[in-house]
C-alpha positions in Angstrom: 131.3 55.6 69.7 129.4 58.8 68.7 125.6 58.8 70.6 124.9 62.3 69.5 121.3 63.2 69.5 120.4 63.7 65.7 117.2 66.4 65.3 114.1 64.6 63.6 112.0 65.9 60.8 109.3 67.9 61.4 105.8 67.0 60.4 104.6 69.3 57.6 101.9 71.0 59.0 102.1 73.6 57.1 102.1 71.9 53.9 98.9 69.9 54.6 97.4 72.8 55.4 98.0 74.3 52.1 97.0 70.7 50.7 93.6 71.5 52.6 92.4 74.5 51.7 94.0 74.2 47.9 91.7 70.9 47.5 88.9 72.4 49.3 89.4 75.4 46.6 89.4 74.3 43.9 86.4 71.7 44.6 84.7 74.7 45.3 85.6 76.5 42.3 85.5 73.5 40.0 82.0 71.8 40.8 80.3 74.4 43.3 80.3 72.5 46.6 83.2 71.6 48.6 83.8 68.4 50.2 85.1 68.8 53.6 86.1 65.0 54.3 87.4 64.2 51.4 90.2 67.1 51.2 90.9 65.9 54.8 91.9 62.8 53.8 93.8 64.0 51.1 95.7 66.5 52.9 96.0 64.5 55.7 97.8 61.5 53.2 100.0 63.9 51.3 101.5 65.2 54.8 102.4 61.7 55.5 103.8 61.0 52.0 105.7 64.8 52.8 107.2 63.6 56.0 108.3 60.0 55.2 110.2 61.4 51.9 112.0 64.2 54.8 112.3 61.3 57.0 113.9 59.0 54.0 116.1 61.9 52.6 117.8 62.8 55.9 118.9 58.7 56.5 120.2 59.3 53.0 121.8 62.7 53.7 123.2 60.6 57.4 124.8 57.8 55.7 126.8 59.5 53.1 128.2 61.7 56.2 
């Protein structure tokens, strides 16, 4: 039996930050005004797409092992 400890994913902070202020920017450049929540909520859902496609590849990558 192998119980080695297998490193998670981290969360892509990094990436919805970059979501973030690239929704915020162009908002801002396309219509004038920026909308604050709404970028949020965007960034804050393509982080979580980001991290459950890491999560899903590494079981893929694990099983093939």
């Amino acid at each position: 039996m192998n119980s080695l400890a297998v490193p998670s994913e981290p969360f892509p902070i990094s990436e919805g930050v970059g979501l973030f202020v690239g929704i915020v920017a162009w908002d801002l450049l396309s219509a004038g005004e920026m909308n604050l929540l709404q970028a949020a909520l965007a960034a804050a859902v393509g982080s979580l797409a980001w991290y459950a496609f890491r999560c899903w590849r590494a079981r893929v990558r694990g099983k093939r092992r």
